[in-house]
DOMIPA-315557 format. One line per field, with one value per residue (C-alpha): x, y, z; residue in one letter; residue number from 0. Coordinates in steps of 0.1 Angstrom, whole numbers. Layout:
N
X	[X_...]
Y	[Y_...]
Z	[Z_...]
aa	[A_...]
i	[NUM_...]
This chain:
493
X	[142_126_132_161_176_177_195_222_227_260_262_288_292_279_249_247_245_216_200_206_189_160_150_150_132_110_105_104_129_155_191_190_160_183_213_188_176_217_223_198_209_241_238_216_246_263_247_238_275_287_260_282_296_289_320_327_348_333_360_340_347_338_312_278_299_306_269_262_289_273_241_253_276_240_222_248_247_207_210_238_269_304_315_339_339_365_366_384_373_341_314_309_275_242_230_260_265_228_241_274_248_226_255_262_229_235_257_290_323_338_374_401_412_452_447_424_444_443_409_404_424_395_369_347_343_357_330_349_330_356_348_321_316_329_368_391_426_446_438_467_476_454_432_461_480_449_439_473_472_436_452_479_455_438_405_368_357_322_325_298_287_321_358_376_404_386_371_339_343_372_378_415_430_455_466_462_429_407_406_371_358_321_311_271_265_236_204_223_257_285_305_341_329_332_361_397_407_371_385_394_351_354_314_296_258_232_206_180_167_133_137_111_123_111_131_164_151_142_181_198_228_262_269_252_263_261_239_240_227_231_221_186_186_190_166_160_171_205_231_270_264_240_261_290_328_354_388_413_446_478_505_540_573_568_532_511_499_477_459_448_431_412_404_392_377_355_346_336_314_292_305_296_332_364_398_430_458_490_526_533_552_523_496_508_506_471_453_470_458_421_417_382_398_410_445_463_496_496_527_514_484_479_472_450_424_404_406_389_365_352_351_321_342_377_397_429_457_465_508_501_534_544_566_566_544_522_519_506_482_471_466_447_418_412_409_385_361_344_333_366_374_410_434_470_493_465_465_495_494_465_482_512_492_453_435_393_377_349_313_308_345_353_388_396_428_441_452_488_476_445_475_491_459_449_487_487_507_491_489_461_443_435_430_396_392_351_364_394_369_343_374_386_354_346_381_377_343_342_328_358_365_388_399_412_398_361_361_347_326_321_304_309_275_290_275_293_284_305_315_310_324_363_389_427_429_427_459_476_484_461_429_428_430_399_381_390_376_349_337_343_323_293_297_295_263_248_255_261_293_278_255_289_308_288_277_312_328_300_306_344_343_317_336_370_348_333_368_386_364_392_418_428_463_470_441_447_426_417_401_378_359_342_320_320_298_272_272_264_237_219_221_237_274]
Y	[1165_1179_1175_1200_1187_1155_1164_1182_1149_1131_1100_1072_1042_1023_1048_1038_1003_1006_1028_998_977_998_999_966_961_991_999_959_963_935_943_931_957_986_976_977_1016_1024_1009_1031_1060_1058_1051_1083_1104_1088_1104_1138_1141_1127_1127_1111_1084_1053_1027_1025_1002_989_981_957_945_911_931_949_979_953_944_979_981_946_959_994_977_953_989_1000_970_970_1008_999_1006_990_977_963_946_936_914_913_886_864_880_874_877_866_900_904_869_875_907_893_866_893_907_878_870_901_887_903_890_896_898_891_926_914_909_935_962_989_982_1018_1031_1032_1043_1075_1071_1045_1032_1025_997_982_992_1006_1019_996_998_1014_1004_1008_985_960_937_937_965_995_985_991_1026_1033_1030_1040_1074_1077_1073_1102_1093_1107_1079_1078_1065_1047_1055_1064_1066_1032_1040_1068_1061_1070_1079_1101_1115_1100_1074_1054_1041_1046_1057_1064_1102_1105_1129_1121_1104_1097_1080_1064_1069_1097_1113_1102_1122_1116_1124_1165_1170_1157_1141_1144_1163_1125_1125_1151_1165_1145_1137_1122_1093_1086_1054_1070_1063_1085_1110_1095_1066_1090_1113_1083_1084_1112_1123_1124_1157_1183_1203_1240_1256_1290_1320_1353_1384_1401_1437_1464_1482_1517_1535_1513_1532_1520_1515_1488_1468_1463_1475_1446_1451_1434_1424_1419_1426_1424_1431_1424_1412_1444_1433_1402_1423_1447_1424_1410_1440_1451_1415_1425_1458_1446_1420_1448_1450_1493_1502_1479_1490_1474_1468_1467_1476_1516_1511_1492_1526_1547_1517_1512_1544_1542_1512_1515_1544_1536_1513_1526_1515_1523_1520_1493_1488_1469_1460_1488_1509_1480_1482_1511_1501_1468_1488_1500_1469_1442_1412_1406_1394_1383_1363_1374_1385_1383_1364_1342_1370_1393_1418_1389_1373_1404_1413_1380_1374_1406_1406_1368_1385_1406_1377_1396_1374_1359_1347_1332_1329_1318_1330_1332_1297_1287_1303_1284_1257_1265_1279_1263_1295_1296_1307_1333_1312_1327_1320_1307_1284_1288_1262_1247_1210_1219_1243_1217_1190_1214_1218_1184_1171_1151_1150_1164_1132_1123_1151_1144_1107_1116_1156_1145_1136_1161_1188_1175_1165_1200_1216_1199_1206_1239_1246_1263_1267_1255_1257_1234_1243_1226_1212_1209_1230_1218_1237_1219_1225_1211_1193_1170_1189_1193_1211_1206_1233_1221_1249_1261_1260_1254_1288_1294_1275_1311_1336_1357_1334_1323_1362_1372_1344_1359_1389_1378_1356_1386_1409_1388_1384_1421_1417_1399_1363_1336_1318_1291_1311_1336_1304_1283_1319_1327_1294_1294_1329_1329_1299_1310_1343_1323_1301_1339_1353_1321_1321_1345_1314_1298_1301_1338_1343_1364_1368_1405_1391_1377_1406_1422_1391_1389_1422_1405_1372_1386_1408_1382_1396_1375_1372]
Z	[-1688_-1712_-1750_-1751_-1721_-1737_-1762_-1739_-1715_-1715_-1706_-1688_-1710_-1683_-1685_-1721_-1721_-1696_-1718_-1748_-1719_-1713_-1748_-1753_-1718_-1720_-1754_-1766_-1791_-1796_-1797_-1833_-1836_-1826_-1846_-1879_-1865_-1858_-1899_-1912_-1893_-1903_-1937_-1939_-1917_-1949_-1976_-1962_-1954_-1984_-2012_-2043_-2027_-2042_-2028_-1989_-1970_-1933_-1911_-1889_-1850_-1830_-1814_-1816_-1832_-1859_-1864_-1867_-1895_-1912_-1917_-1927_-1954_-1963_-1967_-1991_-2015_-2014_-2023_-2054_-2040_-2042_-1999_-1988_-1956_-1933_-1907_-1872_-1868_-1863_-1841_-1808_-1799_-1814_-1830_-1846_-1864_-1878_-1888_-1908_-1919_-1933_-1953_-1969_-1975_-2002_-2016_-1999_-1991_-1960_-1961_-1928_-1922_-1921_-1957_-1967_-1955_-1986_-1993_-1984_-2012_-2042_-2011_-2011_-1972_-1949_-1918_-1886_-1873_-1848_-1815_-1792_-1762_-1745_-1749_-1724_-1733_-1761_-1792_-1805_-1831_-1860_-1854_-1843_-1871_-1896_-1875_-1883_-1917_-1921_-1904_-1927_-1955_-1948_-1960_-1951_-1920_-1905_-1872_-1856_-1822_-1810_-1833_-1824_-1796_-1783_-1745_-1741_-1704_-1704_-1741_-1734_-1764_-1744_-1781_-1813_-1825_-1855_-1867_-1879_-1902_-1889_-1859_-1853_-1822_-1812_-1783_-1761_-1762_-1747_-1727_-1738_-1773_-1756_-1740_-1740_-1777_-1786_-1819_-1834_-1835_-1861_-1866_-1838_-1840_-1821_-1840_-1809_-1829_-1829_-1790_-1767_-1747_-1714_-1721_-1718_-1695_-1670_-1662_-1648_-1672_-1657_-1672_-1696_-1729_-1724_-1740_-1761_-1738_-1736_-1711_-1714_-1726_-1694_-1681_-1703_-1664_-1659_-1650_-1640_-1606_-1615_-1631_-1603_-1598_-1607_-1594_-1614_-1596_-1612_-1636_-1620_-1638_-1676_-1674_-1679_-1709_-1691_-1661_-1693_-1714_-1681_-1671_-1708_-1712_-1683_-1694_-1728_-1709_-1695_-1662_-1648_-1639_-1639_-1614_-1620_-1589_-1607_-1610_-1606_-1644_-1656_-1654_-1680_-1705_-1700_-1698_-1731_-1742_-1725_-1709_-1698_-1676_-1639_-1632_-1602_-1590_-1560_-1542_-1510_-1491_-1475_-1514_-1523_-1492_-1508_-1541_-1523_-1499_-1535_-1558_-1559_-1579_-1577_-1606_-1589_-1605_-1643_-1645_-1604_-1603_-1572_-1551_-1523_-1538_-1557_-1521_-1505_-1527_-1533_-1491_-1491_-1514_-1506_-1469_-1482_-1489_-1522_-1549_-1567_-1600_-1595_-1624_-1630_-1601_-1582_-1584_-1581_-1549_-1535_-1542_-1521_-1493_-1484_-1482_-1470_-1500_-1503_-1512_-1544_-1557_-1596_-1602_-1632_-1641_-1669_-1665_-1651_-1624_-1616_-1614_-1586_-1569_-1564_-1557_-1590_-1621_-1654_-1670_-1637_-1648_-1685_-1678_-1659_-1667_-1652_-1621_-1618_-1618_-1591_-1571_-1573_-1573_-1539_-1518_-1526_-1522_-1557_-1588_-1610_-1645_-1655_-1687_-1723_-1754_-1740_-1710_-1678_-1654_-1622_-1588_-1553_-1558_-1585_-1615_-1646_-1677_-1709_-1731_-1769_-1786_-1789_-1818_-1819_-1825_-1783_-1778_-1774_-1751_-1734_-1740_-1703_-1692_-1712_-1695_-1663_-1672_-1685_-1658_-1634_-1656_-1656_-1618_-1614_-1633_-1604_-1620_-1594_-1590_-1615_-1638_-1644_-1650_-1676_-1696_-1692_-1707_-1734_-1747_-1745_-1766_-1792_-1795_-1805_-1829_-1848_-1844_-1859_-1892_-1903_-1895_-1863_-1866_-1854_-1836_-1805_-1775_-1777_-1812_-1792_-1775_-1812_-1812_-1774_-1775_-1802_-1783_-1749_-1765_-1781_-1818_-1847_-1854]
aa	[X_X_X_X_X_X_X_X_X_X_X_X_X_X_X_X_X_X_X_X_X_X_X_X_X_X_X_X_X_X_X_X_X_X_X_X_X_X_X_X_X_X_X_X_X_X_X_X_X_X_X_X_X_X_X_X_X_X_X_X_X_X_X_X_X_X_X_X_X_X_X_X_X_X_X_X_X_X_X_X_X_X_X_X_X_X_X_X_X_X_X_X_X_X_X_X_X_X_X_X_X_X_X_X_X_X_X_X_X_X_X_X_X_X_X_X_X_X_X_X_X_X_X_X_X_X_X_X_X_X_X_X_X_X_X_X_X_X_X_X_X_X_X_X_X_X_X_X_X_X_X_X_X_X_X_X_X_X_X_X_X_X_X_X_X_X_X_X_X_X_X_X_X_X_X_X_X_X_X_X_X_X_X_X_X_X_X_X_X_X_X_X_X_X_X_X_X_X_X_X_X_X_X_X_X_X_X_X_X_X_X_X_X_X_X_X_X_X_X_X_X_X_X_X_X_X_X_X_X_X_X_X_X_X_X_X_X_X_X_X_X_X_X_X_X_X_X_X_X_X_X_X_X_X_X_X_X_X_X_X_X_X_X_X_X_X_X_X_X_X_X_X_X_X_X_X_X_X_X_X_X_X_X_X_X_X_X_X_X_X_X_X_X_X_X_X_X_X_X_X_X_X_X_X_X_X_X_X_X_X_X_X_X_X_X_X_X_X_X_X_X_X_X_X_X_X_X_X_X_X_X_X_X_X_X_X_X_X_X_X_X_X_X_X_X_X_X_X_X_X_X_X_X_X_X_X_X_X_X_X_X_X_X_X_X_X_X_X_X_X_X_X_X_X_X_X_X_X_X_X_X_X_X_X_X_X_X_X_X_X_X_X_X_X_X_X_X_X_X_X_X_X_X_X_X_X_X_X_X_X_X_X_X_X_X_X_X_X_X_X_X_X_X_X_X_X_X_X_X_X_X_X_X_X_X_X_X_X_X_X_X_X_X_X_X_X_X_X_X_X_X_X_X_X_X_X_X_X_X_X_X_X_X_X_X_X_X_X_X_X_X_X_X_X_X_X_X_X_X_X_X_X_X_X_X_X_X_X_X_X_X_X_X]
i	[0_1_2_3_4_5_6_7_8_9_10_11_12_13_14_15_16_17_18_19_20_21_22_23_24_25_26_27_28_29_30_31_32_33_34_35_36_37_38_39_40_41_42_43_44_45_46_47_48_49_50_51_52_53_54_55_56_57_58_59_60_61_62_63_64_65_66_67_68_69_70_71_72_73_74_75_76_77_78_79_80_81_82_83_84_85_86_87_88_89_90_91_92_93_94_95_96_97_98_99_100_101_102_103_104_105_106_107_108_109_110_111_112_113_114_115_116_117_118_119_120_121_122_123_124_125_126_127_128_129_130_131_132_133_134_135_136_137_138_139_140_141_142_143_144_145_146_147_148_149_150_151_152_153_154_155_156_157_158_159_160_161_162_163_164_165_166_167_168_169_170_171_172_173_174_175_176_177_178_179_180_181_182_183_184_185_186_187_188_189_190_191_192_193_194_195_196_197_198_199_200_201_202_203_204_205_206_207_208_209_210_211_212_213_214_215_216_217_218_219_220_221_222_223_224_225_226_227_228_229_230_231_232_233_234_235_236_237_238_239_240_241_242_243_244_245_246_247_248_249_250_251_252_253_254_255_256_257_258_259_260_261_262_263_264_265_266_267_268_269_270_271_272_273_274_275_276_277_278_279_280_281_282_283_284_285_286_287_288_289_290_291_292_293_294_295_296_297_298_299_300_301_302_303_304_305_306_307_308_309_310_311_312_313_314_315_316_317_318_319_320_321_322_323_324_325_326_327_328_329_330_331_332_333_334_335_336_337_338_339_340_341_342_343_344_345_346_347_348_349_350_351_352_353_354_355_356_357_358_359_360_361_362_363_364_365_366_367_368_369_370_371_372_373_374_375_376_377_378_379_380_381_382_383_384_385_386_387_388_389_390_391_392_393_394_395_396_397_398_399_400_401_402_403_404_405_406_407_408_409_410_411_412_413_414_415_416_417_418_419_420_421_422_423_424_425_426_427_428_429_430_431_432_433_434_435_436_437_438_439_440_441_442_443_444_445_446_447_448_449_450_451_452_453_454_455_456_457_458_459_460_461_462_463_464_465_466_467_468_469_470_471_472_473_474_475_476_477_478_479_480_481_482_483_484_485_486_487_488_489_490_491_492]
């Protein structure tokens, strides 16, 4: 990897303590050693995030993440500054008593934390020191109660390494956990800081402990950010034809509205000329809408086999719906074996009937359709969204794209890329149709399965982040394709 791929890796918790191990074995640092470089890195994510702060309270764990949180809180008196400390307890291991030890060597009390519980109230920033990497269940007693209240306090909280209750695996927080404002994590990101609940990290960044790159790169990564791309500029002789045919199919009864803005997403994304197979009532309404778009009336196979015979990509499953007519068309241009992006119904009719899919085919669900899919509930889904995706990536021989806070793009290989951009804003209508076009688009461009899909995700994502500077709540997903233009372009937004 080189230095950019380093800083894109994700990595397993297990994958993390290994990389604690190979510093200390390869780089000859002592574990007390790296908890002194995580201190110091943190208390500098402290003051560049919040410059007049002069009084924090550490909220300190039995383990490493504790020692962490000592010697931040030691830093902080050295440097002036009102802490107070509280305790879960006594640490566990031997880095982290030298760390408490160090503390109060400066002088500082440590308090029990069931009897310090509003030290937070007179706080500029609260330091969630209470658990690492290493928790997977949901924490009790002592410590939920004080996330809950630290929660309801609503004040700034720099988390170290990961927010406490948050799994580092999974994104998932099987109980209560800390909302931070900051989160700085140490050596090499984690993956369940991306996807999931990864909003309770609030701003996430990486301190590599002055770590070399080999050291990271010596271990493949689980899974990688994307990162941002766009298309080169065409060729000054480009004309339509270059730049494929995508035939959008879709919009039954009442759903015209979602075959348009895939077939306009698509457009918008460059692709030469875009069809659409819908509902005889639906035509009118969009040569109205978009008349650059070509929409026929389709009331069977036997009207969509030329519009197939003509198209490149197929964009099959937006307002499809799940009846006769859906079914037909559906059967038919997955018999056609073109390169597929399918979407919604479309799904939802795989699921009902196992279908051989065309090699270069893109899934696109969110977690309910994935749940239908795989045979599982919802809940299955979200509590490993990693291995959802392979596992759905590999029975269907597909690139998938398993959509939701952090979007997943996964191929039958095992490889997953992460998407790190995407705002509340996208939890509307019509978001997951403009993906479909826009994935199609870029396949008409000539993009593989899995170039289309990571682009795709990346630009449908920054596109909602440009379009929600004007506020998330209301954003809608034709917003999205003004700054879709720019983004695929290359030129600034």
């Amino acid at each position: 990897m080189t230095a950019s791929l380093v800083d894109t890796a994700l990595f397993t918790a297990a994958q993390s303590r290994e990389l604690d191990v190979r510093a200390s074995r390869d780089g000859g640092l002592s574990g007390y050693e790296l908890m002194q470089r995580a201190s110091h890195a943190a208390f500098s994510t402290l003051g560049r995030h919040w410059p007049d702060a002069r009084r924090i309270a550490v909220l300190c764990g039995t383990g490493n993440n504790g020692g962490d949180g000592y010697l931040l809180a030691a830093l902080a008196r050295e440097a002036g500054w009102q802490v107070d400390v509280l305790a879960l307890g006594p640490p566990a291991g031997d880095d982290a008593r030298a760390a408490r030890r160090h503390f109060e060597a400066s002088g500082g009390p440590v308090r029990d934390a069931s009897q310090g519980q509003n030290a937070w109230n007179d706080a500029d920033v609260v330091v969630d020191a209470l658990y690492g990497t290493g928790l997977n269940r949901a924490p009790e007693g002592v410590a939920a109660e004080l996330i809950r209240l630290l929660n309801a306090a609503g004040r700034p909280v720099l988390a170290l390494d990961i927010p406490s209750g948050l799994t580092a695996d999974n994104g998932t927080a099987p109980g209560v956990a800390v909302q931070a404002s900051v989160t700085v994590t140490f050596i090499a990101y984690k993956r369940g800081l991306f996807t999931g609940r990864c909003g309770l990290a609030g701003t996430v960044e990486l301190a590599r402990l002055g770590l070399p790159d080999a050291m990271v790169s010596s271990m493949e990564p689980d899974a990688r950010l994307l990162s941002e791309s766009a298309l080169p500029p065409r060729p000054r002789d480009s004309y339509k034809g270059d730049n494929g045919h995508v035939l959008a199919v879709g919009g039954d009864h009442g759903t015209a509205g979602a075959i348009c803005m895939a077939s306009e997403a698509a457009a918008r994304t460059g692709a030469g000329l875009v069809s659409v197979a819908t509902r005889d009532e639906n035509v009118p309404s969009i040569n109205t809408v978009r008349p650059e778009l070509m929409a026929h009336g389709v009331n069977g196979p036997q009207a969509l086999e030329p519009l197939l015979a003509r198209a490149s990509v197929l964009a099959v499953g937006p307002g499809l719906g799940q009846g006769a007519w859906g079914h037909a068309l559906w059967t038919t241009a997955l018999d056609a074996g073109l390169p597929l992006v399918l979407d919604a119904d479309g799904l939802n009719l795989l699921a009902k009937e196992q279908r051989e899919l065309p090699s270069q085919t893109i899934l696109t669900p969110h977690p309910g359709e994935a749940a239908r899919l795989l045979g599982v509930t919802t809940a299955d889904i979200q509590a490993d969204r990693f291995d959802s995706a392979r596992a759905l990536a590999r029975q269907y021989r597909s690139v998938v794209v398993l959509k939701g806070n952090g979007s997943l793009v996964a191929r039958p290989d095992g490889c997953v890329m992460v998407c790190p951009w995407g705002n509340p804003g996208m939890a509307s209508g019509g978001m997951g149709d403009t993906l479909t076009g826009i994935l199609a688009g870029l396949m008409a461009q000539q993009l593989s399965a899995w170039d289309a899909a990571c682009l795709g995700v990346g630009l449908h994502a920054r596109a909602a982040d440009v379009a929600a500077r004007d506020g998330e709540r209301g954003l809608l997903a034709m917003d999205l394709l003004v700054p879709l233009r720019r983004l695929i372009n290359g030129l600034p937004v």
